[in-house]
C-alpha positions in Angstrom: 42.1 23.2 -3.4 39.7 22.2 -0.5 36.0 22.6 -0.5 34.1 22.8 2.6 29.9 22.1 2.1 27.5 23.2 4.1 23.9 24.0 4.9 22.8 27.8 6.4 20.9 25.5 8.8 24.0 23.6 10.1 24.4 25.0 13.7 28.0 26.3 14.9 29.1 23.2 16.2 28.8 21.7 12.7 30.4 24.4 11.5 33.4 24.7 13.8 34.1 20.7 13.0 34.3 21.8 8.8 36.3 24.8 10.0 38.6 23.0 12.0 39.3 19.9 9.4 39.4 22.1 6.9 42.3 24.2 8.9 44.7 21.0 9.7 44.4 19.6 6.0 45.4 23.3 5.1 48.3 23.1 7.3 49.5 19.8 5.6 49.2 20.4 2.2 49.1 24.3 2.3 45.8 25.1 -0.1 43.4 27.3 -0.6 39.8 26.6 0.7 36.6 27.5 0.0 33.0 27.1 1.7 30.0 26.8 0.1 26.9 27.3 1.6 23.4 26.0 0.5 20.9 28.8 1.0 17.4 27.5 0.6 14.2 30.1 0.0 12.3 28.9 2.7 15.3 29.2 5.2 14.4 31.6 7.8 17.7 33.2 7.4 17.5 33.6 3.7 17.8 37.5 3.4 20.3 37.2 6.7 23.6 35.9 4.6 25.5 38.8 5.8 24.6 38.5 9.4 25.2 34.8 8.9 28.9 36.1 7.7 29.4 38.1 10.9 28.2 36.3 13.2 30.2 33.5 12.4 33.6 35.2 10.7 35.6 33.3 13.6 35.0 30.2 12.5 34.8 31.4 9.0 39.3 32.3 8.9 40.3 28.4 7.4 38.8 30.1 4.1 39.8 32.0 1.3 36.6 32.0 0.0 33.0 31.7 0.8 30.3 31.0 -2.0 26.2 31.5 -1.1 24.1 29.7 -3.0 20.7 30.5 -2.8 18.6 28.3 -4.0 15.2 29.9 -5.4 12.7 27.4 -4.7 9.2 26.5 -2.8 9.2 24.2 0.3 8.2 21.4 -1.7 11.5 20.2 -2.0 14.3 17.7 -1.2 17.4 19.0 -0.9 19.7 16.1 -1.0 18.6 16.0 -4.6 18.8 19.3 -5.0 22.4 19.7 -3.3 23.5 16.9 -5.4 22.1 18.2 -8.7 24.2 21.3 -8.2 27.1 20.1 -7.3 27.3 17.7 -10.4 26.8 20.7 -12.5 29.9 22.6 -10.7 33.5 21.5 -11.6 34.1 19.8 -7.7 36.7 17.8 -9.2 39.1 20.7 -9.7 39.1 19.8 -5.5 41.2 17.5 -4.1 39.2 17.2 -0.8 35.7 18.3 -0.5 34.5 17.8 3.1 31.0 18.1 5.0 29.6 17.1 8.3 27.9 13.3 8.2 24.4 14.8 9.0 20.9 13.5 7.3 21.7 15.6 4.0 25.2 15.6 3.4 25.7 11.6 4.6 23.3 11.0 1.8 24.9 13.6 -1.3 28.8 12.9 -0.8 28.9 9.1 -1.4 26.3 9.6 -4.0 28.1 12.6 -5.9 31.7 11.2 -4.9 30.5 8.1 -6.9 30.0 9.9 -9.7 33.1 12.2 -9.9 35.0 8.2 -9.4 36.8 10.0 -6.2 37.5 8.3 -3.1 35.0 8.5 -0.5 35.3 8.1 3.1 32.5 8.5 6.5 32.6 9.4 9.3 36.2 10.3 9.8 36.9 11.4 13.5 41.0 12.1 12.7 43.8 13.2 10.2 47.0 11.6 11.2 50.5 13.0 10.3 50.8 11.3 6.9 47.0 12.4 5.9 45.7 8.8 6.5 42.0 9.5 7.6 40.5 7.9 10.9 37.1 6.5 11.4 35.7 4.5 14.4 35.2 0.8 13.1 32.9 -2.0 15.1 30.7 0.2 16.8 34.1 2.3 18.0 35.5 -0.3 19.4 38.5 0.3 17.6 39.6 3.2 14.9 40.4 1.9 10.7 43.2 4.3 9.5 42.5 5.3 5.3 44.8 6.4 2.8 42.5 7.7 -0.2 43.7 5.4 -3.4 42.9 8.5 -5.8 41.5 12.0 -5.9 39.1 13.9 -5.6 38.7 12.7 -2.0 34.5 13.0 -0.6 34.6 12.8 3.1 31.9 13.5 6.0 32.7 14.2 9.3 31.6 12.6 12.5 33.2 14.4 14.7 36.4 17.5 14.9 37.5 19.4 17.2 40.7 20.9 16.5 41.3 24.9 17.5 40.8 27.2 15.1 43.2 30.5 14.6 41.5 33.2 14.7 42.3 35.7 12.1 41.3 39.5 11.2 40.7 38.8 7.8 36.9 37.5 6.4 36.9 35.7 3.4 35.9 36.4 0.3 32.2 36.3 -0.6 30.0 35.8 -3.7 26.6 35.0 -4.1 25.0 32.2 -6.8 21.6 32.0 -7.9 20.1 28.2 -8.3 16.2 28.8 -9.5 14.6 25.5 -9.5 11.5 26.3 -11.2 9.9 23.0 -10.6 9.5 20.2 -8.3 7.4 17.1 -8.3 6.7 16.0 -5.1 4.3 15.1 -2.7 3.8 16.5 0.5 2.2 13.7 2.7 2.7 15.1 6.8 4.5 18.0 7.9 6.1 17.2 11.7 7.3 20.0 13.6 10.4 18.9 15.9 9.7 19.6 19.4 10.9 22.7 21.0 14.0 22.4 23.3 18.0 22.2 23.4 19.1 20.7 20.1 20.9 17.0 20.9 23.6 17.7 19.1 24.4 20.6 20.8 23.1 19.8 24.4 25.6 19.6 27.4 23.9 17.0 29.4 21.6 13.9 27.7 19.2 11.8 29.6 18.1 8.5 27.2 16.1 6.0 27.7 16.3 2.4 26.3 14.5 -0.9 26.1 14.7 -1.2 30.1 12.1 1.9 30.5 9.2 -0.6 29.3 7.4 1.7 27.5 6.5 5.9 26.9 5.7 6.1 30.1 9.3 5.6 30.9 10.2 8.3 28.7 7.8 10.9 30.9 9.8 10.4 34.0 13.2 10.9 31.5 11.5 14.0 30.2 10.9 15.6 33.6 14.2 14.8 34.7 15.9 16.8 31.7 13.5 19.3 31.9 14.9 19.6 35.3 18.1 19.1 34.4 18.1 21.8 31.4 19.1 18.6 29.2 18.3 17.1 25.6 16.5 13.4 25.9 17.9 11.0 23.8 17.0 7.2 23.3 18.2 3.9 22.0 17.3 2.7 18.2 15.4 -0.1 20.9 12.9 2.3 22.0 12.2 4.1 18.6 11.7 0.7 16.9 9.3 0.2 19.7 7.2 3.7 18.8 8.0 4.9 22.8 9.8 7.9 21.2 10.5 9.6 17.7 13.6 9.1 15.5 15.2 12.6 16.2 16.1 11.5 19.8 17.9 8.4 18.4 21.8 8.2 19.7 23.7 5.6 17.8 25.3 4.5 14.8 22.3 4.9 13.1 21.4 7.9 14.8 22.8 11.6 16.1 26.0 11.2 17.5 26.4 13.3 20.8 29.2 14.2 22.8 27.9 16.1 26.3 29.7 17.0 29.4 27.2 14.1 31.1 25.4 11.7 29.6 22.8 9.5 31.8 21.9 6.4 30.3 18.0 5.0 31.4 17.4 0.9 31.0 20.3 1.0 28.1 22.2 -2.2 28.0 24.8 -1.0 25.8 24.7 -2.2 22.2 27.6 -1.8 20.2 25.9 0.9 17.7 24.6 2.7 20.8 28.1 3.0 22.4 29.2 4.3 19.3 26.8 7.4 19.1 27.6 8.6 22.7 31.2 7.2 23.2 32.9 10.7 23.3 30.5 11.8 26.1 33.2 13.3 29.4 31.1 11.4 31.7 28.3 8.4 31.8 26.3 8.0 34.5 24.0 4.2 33.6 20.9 3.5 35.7 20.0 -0.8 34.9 19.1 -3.2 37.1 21.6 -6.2 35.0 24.5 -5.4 37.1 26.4 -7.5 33.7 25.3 -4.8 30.7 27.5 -3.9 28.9 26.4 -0.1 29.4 28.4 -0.3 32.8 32.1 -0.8 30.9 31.3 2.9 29.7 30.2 4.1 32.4 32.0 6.7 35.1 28.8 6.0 37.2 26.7 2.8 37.3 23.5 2.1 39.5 21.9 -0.9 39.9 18.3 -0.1 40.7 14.8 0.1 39.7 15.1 2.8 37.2 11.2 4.2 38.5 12.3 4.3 42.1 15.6 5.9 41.3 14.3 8.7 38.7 11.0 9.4 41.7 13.9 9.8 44.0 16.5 12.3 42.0 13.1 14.3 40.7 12.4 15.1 44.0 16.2 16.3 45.2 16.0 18.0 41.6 12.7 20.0 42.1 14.2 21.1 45.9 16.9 22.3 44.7 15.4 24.6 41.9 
C-alpha cells in the first residue's frame, strides 16, 4: 500500500503534489492508498474536517482512504515530535511507500522515522521515471541523481509534482483517530506572527532581494514593488544571514522552493543553492550591476543597472498604471 502524510495546514498546492505522486506510483504498481492527515487542537480548522473533505474531494480521488487524526493537545507543542511519535506507534511498515511534501515538519519526521523503520529514505524527489527509479535535483539542480530504493518500506518527501490528477466521482473513505497528548514540556520563549500577504509558495510573481540591495532599506523599495505588483518578496540565504529580512522569505536550498509565473531577482548573483530554490520559475527577470553573475545564465531578462535607480523608475510606471 501507499501512504500519503499530511498536515490540515498544508495548502492545496502541497496537497495536489501528494495527490499527484501518489496517483502515478498507483498507476505503476496498482495499490491502494491512503492519506493521513494531522489535525492539531489549536488548528483553526479543527472542527472543519468535513469542509476540509469537500472542499478539497478533487484532489482527494488518488485515495481509498482518508484517516483524521486529531491530535488533542495545547499550543505548547512541537509537532515534528509529535508526528513522529505517532507514527512509530502505527504499523507504517505494512507501506511500501509513505510520501509527504519536504516542508519544515515533514523534512524533519520522514528521515527521522524512516531511520527507524530501516526503510529507504529519499528527499526531495522532483520525478518517478518508468522503471520507479526516483529523481532528485543534485548540485544545486544543476543536474538530476536518478534512485532505485535498495529495500522497503520507502520514506520520500517531495520537492516538487505536478502531474494531472483524474478526477473521480467517488470520495474516499473517512475515519477519524483520537491522539490526546496529555502533556508537554516545553518552553515558550517568543511567539512571531508571519506577516500578512500572498503565501511564497503559492505566489505567481516573486520579487527577492540579495546581497547587492546593501541593506533593509533595499528590501523597502522590493516591498513596494510587490505590493504593487500583487507579488510575494523573497530573498537570498545572503540577506537573511545579514538580518535585512526574516527566514520565511528565504528561496534556496535551504529555503522555500518557489516556482512563479515571474520571478524578479534584486542584487542576486546567483549562488548555486539559490538557483536551486527558484529554478522551475516560467520566467526570470535579474536586475545586477556585474554584467558576469551568474544570475544572468537563468535569466529570460537581465538588466545591468543601479538596482535604486531602476526599481524608482518601474515604481513610478507601476503606481500610473494602477
Amino acid at each position: 500500500m501507499i501512504l500519503g502524510l499530511v498536515t490540515l495546514e498544508n495548502n492545496q498546492k502541497e496537497l495536489k503534489t501528494i495527490s499527484s505522486f501518489v496517483q502515478k506510483i498507483k498507476e505503476k504498481i496498482n495499490k491502494k492508498a491512503e492519506l493521513w492527515v494531522f489535525n492539531f487542537k489549536f488548528f483553526p480548522n479543527f472542527e472543519n474536517f468535513d469542509n476540509y473533505i469537500e472542499q478539497n474531494k478533487n484532489l482527494l480521488s488518488p485515495f481509498d482512504k482518508v484517516v483524521n487524526f486529531k491530535v488533542l493537545c495545547d499550543s505548547n507543542v512541537y509537532i515534528p515530535e509529535i508526528i513522529e511519535n505517532i507514527l512509530l506507534e502505527e504499523k507504517i511498515n505494512e507501506f511500501e511507500y509513505v510520501v509527504s511534501v519536504g516542508d519544515v515538519i515533514f523534512s524533519e519526521v520522514i528521515p527521522f522515522v524512516g531511520a527507524k523503520f530501516n526503510g529507504s529514505i529519499i528527499t526531495q524527489v522532483e520525478a518517478i521515471d518508468e522503471n520507479l527509479l526516483f529523481l532528485t535535483p543534485s548540485f544545486g539542480g544543476k543536474c538530476i541523481s536518478y534512485f532505485k530504493p535498495a529495500k522497503k518500506p520507502v520514506f520520500l518527501t517531495l520537492r516538487s509534482f505536478d502531474h494531472d490528477i483524474k478526477e473521480g466521482n467517488k470520495v474516499p473513505e473517512v475515519n477519524s483517530k483520537e491522539v490526546e497528548i496529555k502533556s508537554y514540556d516545553i518552553e515558550l520563549i517568543d511567539r512571531v506572527k508571519q506577516e500578512e500577504g500572498i503565501k511564497l509558495e503559492e505566489a505567481r510573481i516573486v520579487v527577492s532581494g540579495g546581497r547587492g540591495v546593501g541593506g533593509k532599506e533595499g528590501f523597502e523599495l522590493i516591498k513596494k514593488v510587490a505590493s504593487l505588483l500583487g507579488a510575494a518578496i523573497g530573498a537570498s540565504r545572503a540577506a537573511v544571514d545579514a538580518g535585512w529580512i526574516d527566514p520565511q522569505y528565504q528561496v534556496g536550498q535551504t529555503g522555500k522552493t518557489v516556482s512563479p509565473d515571474l520571478y524578479i531577482a534584486v542584487g542576486i548573483s546567483g549562488a548555486s543553492q539559490h538557483i536551486a530554490g527558484m529554478n522551475k520559475s516560467k520566467f526570470v527577470v535579474s536586475i545586477n550591476t556585474d554584467p558576469d553573475a551568474p544570475i544572468f545564465n537563468y535569466s529570460n531578462i537581465g538588466i545591468i543597472h543601479d538596482y535604486k535607480e531602476f526599481l524608482t523608475d518601474f515604481i513610478k510606471v507601476l503606481e500610473v498604471c494602477n
